[in-house]
VEXVEXLUM-580412 format. One line per 4 residues: number of its first residue (from 1); their letters; for each residue x, z, y of C-alpha. Coordinates in nm, 2 decimals, padded with zeros to 4 digits, m for minus. Last residue first. Example, Ala and Ser with C-alpha at 12.3 -4.5 7.8 and 13.67 -1.06 7.14 Angstrom:
// VEXVEXLUM-580412
2) SA) 01.37 00.71 m00.11 ~ 01.23 00.78 m00.45;
//
This chain:
// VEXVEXLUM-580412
308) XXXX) 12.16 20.56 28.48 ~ 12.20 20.47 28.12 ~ 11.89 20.22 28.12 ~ 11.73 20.18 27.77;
304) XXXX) 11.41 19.95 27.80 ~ 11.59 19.72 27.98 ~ 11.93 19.76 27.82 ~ 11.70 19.65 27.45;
300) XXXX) 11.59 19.37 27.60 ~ 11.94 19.26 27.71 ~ 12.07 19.31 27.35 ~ 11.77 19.18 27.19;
296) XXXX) 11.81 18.82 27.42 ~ 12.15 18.77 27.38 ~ 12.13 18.85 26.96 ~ 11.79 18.61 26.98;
292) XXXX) 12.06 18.36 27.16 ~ 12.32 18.39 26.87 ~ 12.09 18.34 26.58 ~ 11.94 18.01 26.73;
288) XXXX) 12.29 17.85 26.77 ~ 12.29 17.96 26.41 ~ 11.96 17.84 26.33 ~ 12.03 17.50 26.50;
284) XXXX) 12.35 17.45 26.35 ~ 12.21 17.54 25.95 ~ 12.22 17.82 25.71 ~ 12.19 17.96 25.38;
280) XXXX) 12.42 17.71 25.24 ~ 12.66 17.96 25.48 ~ 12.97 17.71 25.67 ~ 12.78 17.88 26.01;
276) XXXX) 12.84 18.20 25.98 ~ 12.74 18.40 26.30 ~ 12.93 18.68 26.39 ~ 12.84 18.86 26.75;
272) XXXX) 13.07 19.11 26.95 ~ 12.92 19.36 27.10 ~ 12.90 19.57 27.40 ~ 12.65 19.84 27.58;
268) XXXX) 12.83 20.11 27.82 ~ 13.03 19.87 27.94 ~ 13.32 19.89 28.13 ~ 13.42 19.55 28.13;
264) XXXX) 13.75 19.37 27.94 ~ 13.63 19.51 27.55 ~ 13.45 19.22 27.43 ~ 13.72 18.98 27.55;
260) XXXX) 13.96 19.16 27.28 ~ 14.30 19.25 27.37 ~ 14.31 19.49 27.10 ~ 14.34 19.86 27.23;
256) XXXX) 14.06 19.71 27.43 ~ 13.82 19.62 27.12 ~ 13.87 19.89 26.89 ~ 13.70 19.71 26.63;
252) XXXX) 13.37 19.84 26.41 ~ 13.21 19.71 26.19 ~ 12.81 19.64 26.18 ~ 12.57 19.48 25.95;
248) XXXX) 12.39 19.71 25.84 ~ 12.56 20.06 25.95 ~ 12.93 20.16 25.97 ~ 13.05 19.89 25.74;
244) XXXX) 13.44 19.97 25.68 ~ 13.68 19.68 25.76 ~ 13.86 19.42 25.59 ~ 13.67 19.12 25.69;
240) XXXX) 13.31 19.29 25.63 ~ 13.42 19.62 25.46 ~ 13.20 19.81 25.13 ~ 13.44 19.82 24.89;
236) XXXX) 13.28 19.52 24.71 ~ 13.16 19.37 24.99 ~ 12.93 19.47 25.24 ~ 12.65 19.23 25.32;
232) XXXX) 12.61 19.02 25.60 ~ 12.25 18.93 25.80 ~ 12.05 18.61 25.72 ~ 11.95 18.42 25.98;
228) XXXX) 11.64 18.43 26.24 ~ 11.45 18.75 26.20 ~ 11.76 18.91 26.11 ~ 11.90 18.83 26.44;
224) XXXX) 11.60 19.08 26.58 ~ 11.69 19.38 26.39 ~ 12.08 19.32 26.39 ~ 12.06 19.34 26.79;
220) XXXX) 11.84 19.65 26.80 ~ 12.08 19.79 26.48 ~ 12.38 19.78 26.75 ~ 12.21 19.92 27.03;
216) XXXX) 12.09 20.23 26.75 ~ 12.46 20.21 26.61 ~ 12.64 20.27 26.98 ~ 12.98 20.31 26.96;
212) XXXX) 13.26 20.40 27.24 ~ 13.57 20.38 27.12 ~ 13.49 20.21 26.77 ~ 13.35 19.91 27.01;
208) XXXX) 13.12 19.79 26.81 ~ 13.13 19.41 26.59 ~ 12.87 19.24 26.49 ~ 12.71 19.09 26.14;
204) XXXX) 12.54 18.73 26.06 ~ 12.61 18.61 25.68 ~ 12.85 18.55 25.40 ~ 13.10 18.74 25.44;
200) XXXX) 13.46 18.57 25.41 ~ 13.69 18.71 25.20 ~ 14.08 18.79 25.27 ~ 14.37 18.66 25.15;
196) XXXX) 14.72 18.82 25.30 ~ 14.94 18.60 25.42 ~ 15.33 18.73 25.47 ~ 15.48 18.72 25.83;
192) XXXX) 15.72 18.45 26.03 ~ 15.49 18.54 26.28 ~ 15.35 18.15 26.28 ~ 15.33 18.10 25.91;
188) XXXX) 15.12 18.41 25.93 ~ 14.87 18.31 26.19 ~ 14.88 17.96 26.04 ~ 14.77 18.04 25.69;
184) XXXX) 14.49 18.26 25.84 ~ 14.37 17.98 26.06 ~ 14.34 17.76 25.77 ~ 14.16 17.84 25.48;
180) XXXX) 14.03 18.17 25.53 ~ 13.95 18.14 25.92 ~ 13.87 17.81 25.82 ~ 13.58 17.95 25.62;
176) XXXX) 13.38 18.07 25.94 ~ 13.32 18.35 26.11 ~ 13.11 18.26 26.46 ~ 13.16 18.42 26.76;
172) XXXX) 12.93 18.53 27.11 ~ 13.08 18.77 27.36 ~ 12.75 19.02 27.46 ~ 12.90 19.22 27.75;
168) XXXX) 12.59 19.52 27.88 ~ 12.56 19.73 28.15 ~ 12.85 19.55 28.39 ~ 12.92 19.78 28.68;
164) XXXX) 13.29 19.88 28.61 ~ 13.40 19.48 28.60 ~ 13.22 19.41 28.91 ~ 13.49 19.23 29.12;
160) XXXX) 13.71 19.19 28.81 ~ 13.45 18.94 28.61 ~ 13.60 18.62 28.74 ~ 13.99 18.72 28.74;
156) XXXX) 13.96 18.85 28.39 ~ 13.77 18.50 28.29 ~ 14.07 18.28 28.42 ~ 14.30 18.57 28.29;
152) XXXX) 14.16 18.53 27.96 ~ 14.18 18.14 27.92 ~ 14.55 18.08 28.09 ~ 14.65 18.32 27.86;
148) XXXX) 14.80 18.68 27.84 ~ 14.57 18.80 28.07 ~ 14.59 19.05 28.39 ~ 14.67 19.37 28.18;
144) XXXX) 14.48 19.31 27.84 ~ 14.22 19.04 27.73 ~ 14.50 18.87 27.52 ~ 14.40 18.83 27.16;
140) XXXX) 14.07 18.66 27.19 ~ 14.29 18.39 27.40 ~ 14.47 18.38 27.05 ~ 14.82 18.18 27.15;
136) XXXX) 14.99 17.89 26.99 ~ 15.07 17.75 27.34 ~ 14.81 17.45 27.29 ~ 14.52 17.74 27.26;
132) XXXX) 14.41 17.89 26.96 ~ 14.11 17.92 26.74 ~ 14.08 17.54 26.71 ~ 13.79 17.27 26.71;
128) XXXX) 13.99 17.01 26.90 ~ 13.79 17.00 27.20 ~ 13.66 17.32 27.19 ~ 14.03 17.45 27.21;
124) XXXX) 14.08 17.23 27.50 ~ 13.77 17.41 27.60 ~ 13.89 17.77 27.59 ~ 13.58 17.96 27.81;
120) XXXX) 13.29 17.74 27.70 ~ 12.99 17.96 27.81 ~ 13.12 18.18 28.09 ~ 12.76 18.33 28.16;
116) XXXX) 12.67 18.61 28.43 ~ 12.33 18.79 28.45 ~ 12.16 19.02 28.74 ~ 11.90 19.18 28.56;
112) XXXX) 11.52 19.24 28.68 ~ 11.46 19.02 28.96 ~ 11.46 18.70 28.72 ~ 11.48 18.80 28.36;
108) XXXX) 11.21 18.51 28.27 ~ 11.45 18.25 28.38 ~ 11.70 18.35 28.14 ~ 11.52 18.27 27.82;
104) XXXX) 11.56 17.85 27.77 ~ 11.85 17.68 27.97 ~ 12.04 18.02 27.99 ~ 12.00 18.11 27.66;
100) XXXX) 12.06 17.78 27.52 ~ 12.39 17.75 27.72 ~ 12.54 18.09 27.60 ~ 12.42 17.94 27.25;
96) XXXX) 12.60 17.60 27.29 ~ 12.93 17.77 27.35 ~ 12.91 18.06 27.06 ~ 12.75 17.82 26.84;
92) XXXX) 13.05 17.58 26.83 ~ 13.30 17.84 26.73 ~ 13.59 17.61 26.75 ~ 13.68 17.71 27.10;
88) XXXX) 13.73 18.08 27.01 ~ 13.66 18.20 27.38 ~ 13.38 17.97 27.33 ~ 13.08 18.20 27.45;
84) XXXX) 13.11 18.48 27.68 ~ 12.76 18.69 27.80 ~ 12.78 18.95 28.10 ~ 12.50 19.17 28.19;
80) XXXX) 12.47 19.34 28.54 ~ 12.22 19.59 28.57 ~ 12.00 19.56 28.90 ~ 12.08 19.80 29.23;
76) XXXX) 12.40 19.55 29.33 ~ 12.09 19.28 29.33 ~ 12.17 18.88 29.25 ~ 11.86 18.66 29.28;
72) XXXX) 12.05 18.33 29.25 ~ 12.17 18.42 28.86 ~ 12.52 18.28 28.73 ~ 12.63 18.03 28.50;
68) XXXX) 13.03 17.98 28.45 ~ 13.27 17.70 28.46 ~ 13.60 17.62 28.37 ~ 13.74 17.31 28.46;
64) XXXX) 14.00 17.11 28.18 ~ 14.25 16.90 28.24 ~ 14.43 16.73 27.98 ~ 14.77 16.50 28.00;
60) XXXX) 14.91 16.77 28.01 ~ 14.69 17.14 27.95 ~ 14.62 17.23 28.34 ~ 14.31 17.46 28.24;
56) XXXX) 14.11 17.51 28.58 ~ 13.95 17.84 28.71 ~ 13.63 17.98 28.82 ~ 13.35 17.71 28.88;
52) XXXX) 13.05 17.90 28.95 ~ 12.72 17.73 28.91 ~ 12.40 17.91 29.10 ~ 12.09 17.87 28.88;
48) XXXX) 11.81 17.65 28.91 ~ 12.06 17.38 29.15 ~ 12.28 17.36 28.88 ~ 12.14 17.38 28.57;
44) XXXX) 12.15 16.99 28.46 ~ 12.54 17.04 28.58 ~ 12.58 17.30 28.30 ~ 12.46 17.07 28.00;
40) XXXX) 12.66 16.77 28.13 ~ 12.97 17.00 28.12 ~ 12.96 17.08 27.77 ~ 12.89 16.79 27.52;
36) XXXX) 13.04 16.56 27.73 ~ 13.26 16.66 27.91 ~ 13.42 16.90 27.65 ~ 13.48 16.59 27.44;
32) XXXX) 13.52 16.60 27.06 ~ 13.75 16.55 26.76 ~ 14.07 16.54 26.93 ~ 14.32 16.66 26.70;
28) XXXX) 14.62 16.90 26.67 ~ 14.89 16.80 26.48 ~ 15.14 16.74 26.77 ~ 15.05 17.07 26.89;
24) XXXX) 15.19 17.25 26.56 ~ 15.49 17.03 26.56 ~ 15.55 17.16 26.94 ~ 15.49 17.52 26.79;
20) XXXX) 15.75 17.49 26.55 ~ 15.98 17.31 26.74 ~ 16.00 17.63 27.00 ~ 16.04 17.86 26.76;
16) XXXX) 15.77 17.98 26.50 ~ 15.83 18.35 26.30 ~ 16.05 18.32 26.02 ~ 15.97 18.45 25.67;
12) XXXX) 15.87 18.13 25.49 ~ 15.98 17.85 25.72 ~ 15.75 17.65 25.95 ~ 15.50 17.43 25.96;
8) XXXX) 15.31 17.30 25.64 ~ 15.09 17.63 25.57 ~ 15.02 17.67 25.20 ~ 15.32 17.90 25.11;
4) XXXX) 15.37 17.91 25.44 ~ 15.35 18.31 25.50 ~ 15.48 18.39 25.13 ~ 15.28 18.50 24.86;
//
C-alpha cells in the first residue's frame, strides 16, 4: 500500500510541497464556530473564576483568541494541576469536558488546589473538526523546545512560569475512526511515507508517561471512568493502537521524547485520556461525562496522594 493509495493529495512516495499543503487547506471546512460554542461558555465564568487570555491565532482571514480558566484563590504552598483540552481540535469532548469541569466540579477544590484550564487550545482546528493546524502540523506533535506551532508555544509560554511545580497535567483526547479513515491517510500522504492500517479500540484507555509511570495513578483514573463508559480492551496481541497494555486500560508513550502536550510540565502525576466517541456503546454527553470523572479522579487521587 502506498501513502495515497486512498488519500487524494499528493504523489505516492513524496512527502507534500508547498501546493500540496495549500490544496490540503483549500479542502478544509468550516463546520462550526469557536465563538460560539467555545467562547460564550468561558465569558459566563468570568467573574467566578479569573479568565486568562494567553495568545492569539492569526490564521487569514481567521482570528482566533486563546483563552484559559484559572482559580482566584491561587497559593504557591497548594498543588498546581493543569488540564488541556482541544489540542486535537476535533476531539469535541476534550474542549467541552475542560469546560464542564470547571462550570460544574471546580468550585469545590477552592483553597485546596490551585488549577489551570486551556480548554480549546487549537480552535481553527475546532472549527473545522481537524487534527492539524492550517500549516499541516500536529500541535500534539510539537511540545518541545519553545513550540513548533503557534498552538504549543501559545500554551508553552502560559504554563512556563510554574512548569516545575505542576502535581498533576490531565490533557484530554478522544480516538476516533477518522484517525483510521482519514487522518492516517493524510499523515502518510503528507511524509511522502507508506500507510500502515491500524485498529481502533473500542473504548476509554490513557496514556503514561513510559519515563516516569505510575499504574496505581493510572488504575485511579480507569476506576472511576469505568463507572461512566466502557474502558478498552487489548487486542489480539494485546496493544491499544499499536502498543503493549501495561495494565487495564493503559499504554504507555514517552511523552517528551515526543512532543506530546502531556509531557511539557514536570509532573509527577500525567495522563493522557482516550475517549471513543464513534462506539455504539456510547454517546456525547457520556463521553464529555467520561473525561470530567477522569479530571476529577486524577485530582482526587493527588489529594489523597501528595509527593511532598
Amino acid at each position: 500500500m502506498t501513502a495515497t493509495d486512498f488519500y487524494p493529495i499528493g504523489t505516492p512516495g513524496t512527502p507534500w510541497g508547498d501546493a500540496e499543503r495549500a490544496a490540503w487547506l483549500a479542502s478544509q471546512i468550516r463546520h462550526r464556530r469557536y465563538d460560539v460554542d467555545v467562547l460564550p461558555v468561558i465569558e459566563r465564568l468570568r467573574g467566578t473564576f479569573e479568565v486568562i487570555e494567553y495568545g492569539r491565532l492569526d490564521y487569514e482571514p481567521d482570528a482566533f483568541p486563546l483563552f484559559a480558566i484559572k482559580s482566584h484563590d491561587w497559593q504557591d504552598s497548594l498543588p498546581t494541576v493543569l488540564v488541556t483540552g482541544g489540542v486535537h481540535g476535533y476531539e469535541t469532548s476534550g474542549v467541552h469536558g475542560a469546560l464542564r469541569f470547571v462550570e460544574g466540579h471546580a468550585a469545590r477544590y477552592t483553597g485546596r488546589i490551585n488549577w489551570l484550564v486551556a480548554p480549546c487550545v487549537s480552535p481553527w482546528a475546532y472549527e473545522r473538526i481537524q487534527r492539524w493546524n492550517p500549516l499541516a502540523l500536529d500541535p500534539n506533535r510539537s511540545f518541545s523546545g519553545d513550540g513548533k506551532t503557534l498552538e504549543a508555544a501559545a500554551l508553552l509560554r502560559l504554563v512556563a512560569p510554574f512548569r516545575t511545580r505542576v502535581a498533576l497535567h490531565v490533557d484530554l483526547h478522544e480516538t476516533t475512526d477518522t484517525d483510521e479513515s482519514e487522518f492516517r491517510l493524510a499523515l502518510a500522504a503528507r511524509d511522502g511515507k507508506l500507510s500502515k492500517p491500524g485498529e481502533i479500540p473500542d473504548g476509554f484507555y490513557l496514556v503514561d508517561d513510559s519515563e516516569h509511570p505510575n499504574t496505581a495513578f493510572q488504575q485511579a483514573v480507569i476506576t472511576a471512568v469505568a463507572a461512566v463508559t466502557h474502558i478498552a480492551p487489548a487486542d489480539a496481541k494485546g496493544e491499544i493502537i499499536g502498543s503493549p497494555v501495561v495494565s487495564p486500560g493503559v499504554i504507555h508513550y514517552p511523552l517528551s521524547q515526543l512532543g506530546l502536550c502531556a509531557g511539557i510540565t514536570d509532573a509527577p502525576y500525567k495522563t493522557t485520556t482516550e475517549v471513543y466517541p464513534d462506539s455504539p456503546r456510547a454517546n456525547p454527553e457520556q463521553c464529555i461525562a467520561a473525561q470530567v470523572a477522569a479530571v476529577v479522579a486524577a485530582i482526587d487521587y493527588v489529594l489523597a496522594n501528595p509527593t511532598t
